[in-house]
C-alpha positions, 0 to 999 in steps of 0.5 A, spaced: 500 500 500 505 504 501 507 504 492 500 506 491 502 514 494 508 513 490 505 512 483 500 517 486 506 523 487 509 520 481 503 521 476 502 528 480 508 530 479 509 528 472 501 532 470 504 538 473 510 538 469 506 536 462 502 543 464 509 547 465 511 546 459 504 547 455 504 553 459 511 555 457 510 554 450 504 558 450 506 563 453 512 563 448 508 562 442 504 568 444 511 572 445 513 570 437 507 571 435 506 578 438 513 580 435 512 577 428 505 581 428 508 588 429 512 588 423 512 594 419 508 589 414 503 586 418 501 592 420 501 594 412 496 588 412 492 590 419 491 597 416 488 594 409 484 590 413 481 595 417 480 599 411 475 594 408 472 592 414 470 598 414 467 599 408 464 592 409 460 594 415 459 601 412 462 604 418 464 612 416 467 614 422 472 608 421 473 609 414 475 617 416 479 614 422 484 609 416 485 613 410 489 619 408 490 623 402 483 624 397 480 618 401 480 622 407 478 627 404 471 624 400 469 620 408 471 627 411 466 631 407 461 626 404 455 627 410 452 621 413 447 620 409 450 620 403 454 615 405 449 610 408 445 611 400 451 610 398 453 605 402 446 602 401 447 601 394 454 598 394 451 593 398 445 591 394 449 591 388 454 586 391 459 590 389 464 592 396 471 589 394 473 583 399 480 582 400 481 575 399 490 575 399 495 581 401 499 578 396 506 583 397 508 589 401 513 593 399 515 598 405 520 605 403 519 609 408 513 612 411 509 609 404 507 603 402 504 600 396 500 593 398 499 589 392 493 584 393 488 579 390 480 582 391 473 580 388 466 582 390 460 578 392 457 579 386 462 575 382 466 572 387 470 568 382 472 574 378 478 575 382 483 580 380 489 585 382 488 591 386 494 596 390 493 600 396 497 605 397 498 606 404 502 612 408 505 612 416 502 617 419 503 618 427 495 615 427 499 608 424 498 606 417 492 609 413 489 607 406 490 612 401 488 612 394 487 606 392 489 604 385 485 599 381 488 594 375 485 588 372 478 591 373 
């Protein structure tokens, strides 16, 4: 009877350490994965995504907040109401681009050019190239004016 604790501590025991090192590895994971998502590329793509988030949910004051240039400007001064008519029939037409793929990211500077692969719900198979145009600004990478190819 005196092995039954001694198998018991040893089963303990060996749980415990199983547990240290899924912890352990977790925590490291999160580390690695938190230093490799605020490269200057993964913050290039997080800022593409909020933009389309955005323009996906139709959320004017997020679209303000991520773009810059003429972009910036069109969201500033275009009123709520116009947006959401606008917003309205992008909607109904399908035709809100999706980004299915940031494909490349080329960083010089404060600019960006992002170079992804985009399609609409209305011809979801219809895929084709488009490039962002982004800019680091004290608020973080911002969407300016978007140029389209292939369309």
């Amino acid at each position: 009877m005196a092995k039954e604790p001694k198998s018991k501590r040893a089963l303990v025991i060996a749980a415990a350490a199983v547990v240290a090192v899924l912890v352990i590895g977790g925590v490291l994971f999160a580390v690695l994965k938190n230093q490799s998502d605020n490269s200057p590329q993964a913050q290039v793509k997080k800022a593409i995504s909020t933009y389309t988030d955005a323009l996906s949910a139709g959320d004017l004051d997020g679209l303000r907040g991520i773009t810059c240039g003429t972009q910036h400007d069109f969201y500033q001064n275009i009123s709520a109401e116009q947006f959401a008519g606008v917003y309205q029939t992008s909607k109904e037409q399908k035709s809100i681009p999706v980004v299915k793929s940031v494909d490349a990211v080329q960083i010089t500077g404060d600019t960006a050019l992002a170079q992804a692969t985009v399609y609409t719900e209305a011809d979801p198979g219809k895929q084709s190239a488009r490039t962002f145009d982004l800019r680091n600004t004290d608020g973080g990478w911002k969407v300016c004016d978007p140029v389209t190819s292939g369309q």
